[in-house]
C-alpha positions, 0 to 999 in steps of 0.5 A: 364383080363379073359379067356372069354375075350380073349378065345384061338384059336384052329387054332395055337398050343401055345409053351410050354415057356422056363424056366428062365435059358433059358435068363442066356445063350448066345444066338443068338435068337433075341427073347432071346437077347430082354428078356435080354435087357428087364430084365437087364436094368429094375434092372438099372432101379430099382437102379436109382429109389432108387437114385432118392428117396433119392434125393426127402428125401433131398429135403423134407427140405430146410436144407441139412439133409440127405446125405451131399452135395458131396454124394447129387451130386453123386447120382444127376449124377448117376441117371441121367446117369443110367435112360437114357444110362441103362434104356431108351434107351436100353429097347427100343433097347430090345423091337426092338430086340424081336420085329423087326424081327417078325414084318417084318417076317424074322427068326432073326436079321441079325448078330445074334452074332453081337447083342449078343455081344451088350448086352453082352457089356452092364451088364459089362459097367453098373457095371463099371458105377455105381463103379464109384460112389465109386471111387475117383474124381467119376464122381460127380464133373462134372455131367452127362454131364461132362463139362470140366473144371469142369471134368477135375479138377483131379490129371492129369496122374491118370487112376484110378479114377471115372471120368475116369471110368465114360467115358469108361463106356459110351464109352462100351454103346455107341460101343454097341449102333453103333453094334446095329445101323448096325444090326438094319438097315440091318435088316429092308432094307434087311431082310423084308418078300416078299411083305414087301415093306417099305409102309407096314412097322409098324409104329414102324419098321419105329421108330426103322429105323428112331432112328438108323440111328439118332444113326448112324449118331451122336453118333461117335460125342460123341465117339470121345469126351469122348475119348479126355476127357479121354486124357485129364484126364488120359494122360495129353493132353489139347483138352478141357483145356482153360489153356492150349489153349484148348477149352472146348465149342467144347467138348459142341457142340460135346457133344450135337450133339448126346445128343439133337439127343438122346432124339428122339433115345428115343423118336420115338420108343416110338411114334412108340409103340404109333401108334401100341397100339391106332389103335389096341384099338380103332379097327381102322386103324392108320389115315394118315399112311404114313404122320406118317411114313414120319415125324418119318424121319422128326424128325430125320433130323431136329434133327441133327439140334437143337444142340445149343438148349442146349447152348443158355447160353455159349456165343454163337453167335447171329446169332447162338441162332436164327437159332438153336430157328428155327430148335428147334421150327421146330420139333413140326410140325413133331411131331405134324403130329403123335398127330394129328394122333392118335387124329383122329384115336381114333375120334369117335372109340370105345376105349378098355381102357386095360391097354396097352391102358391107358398107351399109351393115358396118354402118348400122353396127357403128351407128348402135355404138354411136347411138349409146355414146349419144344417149351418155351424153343426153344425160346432164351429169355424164354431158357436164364431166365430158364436155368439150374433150374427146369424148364429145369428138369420137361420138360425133365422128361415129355419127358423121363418119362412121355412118354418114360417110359408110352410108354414102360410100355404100350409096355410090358403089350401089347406084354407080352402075346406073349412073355410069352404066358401068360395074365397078370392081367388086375387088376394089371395093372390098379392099376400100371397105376394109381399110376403111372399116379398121381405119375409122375404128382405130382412129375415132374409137380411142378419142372416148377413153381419152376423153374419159380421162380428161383430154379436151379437143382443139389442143396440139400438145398435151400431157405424155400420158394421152400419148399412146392413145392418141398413137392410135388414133392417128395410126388409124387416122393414116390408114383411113386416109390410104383407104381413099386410094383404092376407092378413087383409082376403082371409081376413075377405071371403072368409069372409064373402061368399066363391064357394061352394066346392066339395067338393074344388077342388084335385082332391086326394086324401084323405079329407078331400075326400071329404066336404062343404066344410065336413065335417058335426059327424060328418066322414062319413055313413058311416065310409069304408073305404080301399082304395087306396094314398096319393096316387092321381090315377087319378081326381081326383074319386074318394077312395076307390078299389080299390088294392093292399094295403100 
């Protein structure tokens, strides 16, 4: 990215962008809170990559070679609670948190210290989560969903374990979650700009909304269970013992009823980045604006509703498996509604391929992909042959990492300029994107023909004949983890000794290109009053114009 690409307008002074010591405070800015969750949950990030590199070495050969097979479990279940309750989904929550409240012009969230102390709560439980891993009993017996009986083959009556520690960990992220869920909801209903009516709302505020509500509604469900586990484990009570009458398929339904919800908590956010980037690129208004806004609340009722999807395999009834295969396959019309969308938004539209831009199309591309191998395993009988192998992982890691996380590297590089008031190297970022791109396809695609041929997860040796495969895959799984290198040394110079950016490069639209790159303590000298309809490339440089009422 160069100067005279992007030349800074003289109409809005910059602000001078407060040192790194500014971000290792307690603050109530809203702004500040979104840099903290951003930075602190990419080092959480960075941890649970390096697993994931040591599980790809064991994986190289069929022998178990480099770690032995309980350590192997250990780093299994680490990195998979580590990427999705310390990384995904609260790096999404700091992008709303810088983002919501300039986006629909108001000063700040609306219980500043109420969203301090949710982040404040997360650097603690991330610390208590990964010492469990070195704990006694750690959380590698049982995985990351922590199935009882499994989880709950312990010395009963003793506190000091990883098991134990493993829960009140996620029980900490998941407090932090609902104070969130409230702030985040107050906000966007009752702190929106004059003239703000919820049909002028970004399609990402509209994500935010929809994802917590979703938080709202379904994470008391696994609250509550990790509470009883954590009885039965510590206090010697049997809600989920089957020697003891207890039931352990409850703990699954309660378990999985926020859990499928989850990956939409993640998953709409990252639709919501989606609908901002594409239309500002292709110069273009967002096609179908509110069928999209519409179907992100689809998505998010129709979600509470596919829970089962997960448990086809623990003798659940027939009735059951047919109505939740209906509800599961029910989702791809909703979802479908925003492909279709950006499709025809980018149609015949003069795309800038920056690099926000790349990551955005490439994560609509693999999320198609991961959209079909999620409608395969909807359907009960294909859900039964491939349960509980690499089938079940690559899907996933298309849906978590080759959307989510494309959607939130695209997000960064798009709003680092106003975060920083400085443009990133646009060099960088297409190498970034590149090693990224054919990394994670090298190293998630192969998991479905293995998991076609019958390898089931959470192994360290296996039969010779899933070797070359699993070469691949960890081939690939390497690259992806050089491919951070590019993006670390881009974000790190760029802050520091970046071009100065200017108010609004990409020619956007939004509120939150209307005030400087980056936006003062108050967002907005004045409270900005919208009169215009969303997405309006009437006029690049202006945000706030004359429209038509909602």
């Amino acid at each position: 990215m160069t100067d005279s690409t992007h030349p800074l307008p003289n109409d809005i002074p910059q602000v001078q962008m407060q040192g790194w010591g500014h971000y290792l405070r307690f603050s109530t800015d809203h702004k500040v809170i979104g840099v903290q969750y951003l930075f602190t949950t990419f080092l959480f990030f960075l941890m649970a990559g390096l697993l994931a590199m040591i599980i790809r070495a064991e994986l190289l050969t069929p022998a178990s070679n480099v770690v032995d097979r309980p350590f192997y479990n250990g780093l299994f279940t680490l990195h998979g609670t580590m990427m999705i309750f310390l990384w995904v989904i609260p790096s999404l929550v700091g992008l709303a948190n810088y983002l919501v409240p300039l986006m629909i012009g108001a000063d700040d969230m609306a219980f500043p210290r109420l969203n301090a102390i949710a982040f404040w709560i997360l650097p603690p439980a991330g610390l208590l989560l990964v010492s469990s891993f070195f704990l006694p009993h750690g959380s590698a017996q049982a995985g990351w969903w922590s199935y009882p009986p499994i989880s709950l083959q312990l010395p009963s009556g003793q506190p000091i374990n990883g098991e134990v520690f493993w829960i009140v960990s996620l029980f900490l992220i998941g407090v932090s979650s609902i104070m969130g869920g409230v702030n985040f909801i107050t906000t966007i209903v009752w702190m929106r700009a004059p003239g703000m009516t919820f049909f002028r709302l970004p399609i990402f505020v509209w994500t935010v909304l929809s994802a917590q509500l979703l938080q709202l509604f379904c994470l008391p469900a696994l609250t509550g269970a990790l509470i009883l586990l954590f009885f039965d484990l510590a206090l010697g009570t049997h809600f989920f013992d089957p020697l003891e009458n207890g039931d352990p398929i409850i703990y699954q339904h309660l378990f999985w009823f926020y859990s499928h919800p989850a990956v939409y908590v993640m998953a709409l956010p990252a639709f919501g980045i989606f609908s901002e980037i594409i239309p500002a690129f292709s110069r273009s208004p967002l096609f179908g604006y509110r069928s999209v806004a519409l179907a992100s609340f689809g998505i998010a009722v129709v979600s509470v509703t596919v829970w089962v999807h997960h448990m086809f395999a623990s003798a659940t009834p027939g009735w059951m498996r047919l109505l939740f295969m209906a509800s599961s396959m029910l989702v791809a019309v909703f979802t479908g509604i925003k492909v279709f969308a950006w499709t025809a938004t980018v149609w015949k539209s003069k795309l800038h391929l920056e690099t926000p831009m790349l990551f955005a199309l490439a994560g609509v591309v693999m999320f198609v992909f991961a959209g079909i191998t999620g409608v395969m395993l909807a359907a009960v009988p294909f859900d039964l042959h491939v349960n509980n192998t690499y089938f079940v992982v690559g899907h996933f890691h298309y849906v978590v990492y080759n959307t989510i996380t494309m959607a939130i590297f695209a997000a960064i590089y798009y709003w680092f300029p106003k975060i920083t008031g400085h443009l990133y190297s646009e060099g960088w970022g297409k190498l970034h994107f590149w090693l990224t791109l054919v990394g994670a396809n090298l190293a998630f695609f192969p998991m479905h023909p293995l998991g076609l041929q019958g390898m089931v997860r959470r192994i360290s040796s296996y039969p010779p004949e899933y070797q070359s495969w699993n070469v691949v895959a960890s081939l690939g799984g390497f690259l992806l983890g050089v491919s951070v290198l590019p993006f670390i040394a881009n974000i790190i110079v760029s802050w520091m000794s970046g071009l100065p950016a200017p108010r609004n490069p990409w020619h956007a639209t939004g509120l939150e290109w209307a005030t400087t790159s980056p936006p003062p303590e108050k967002n907005f000298d004045e409270t900005p009053v919208v009169r215009r309809p969303p997405y309006d490339y009437g006029d690049p440089k202006v945000t706030v114009t004359e429209g038509q009422n909602s």
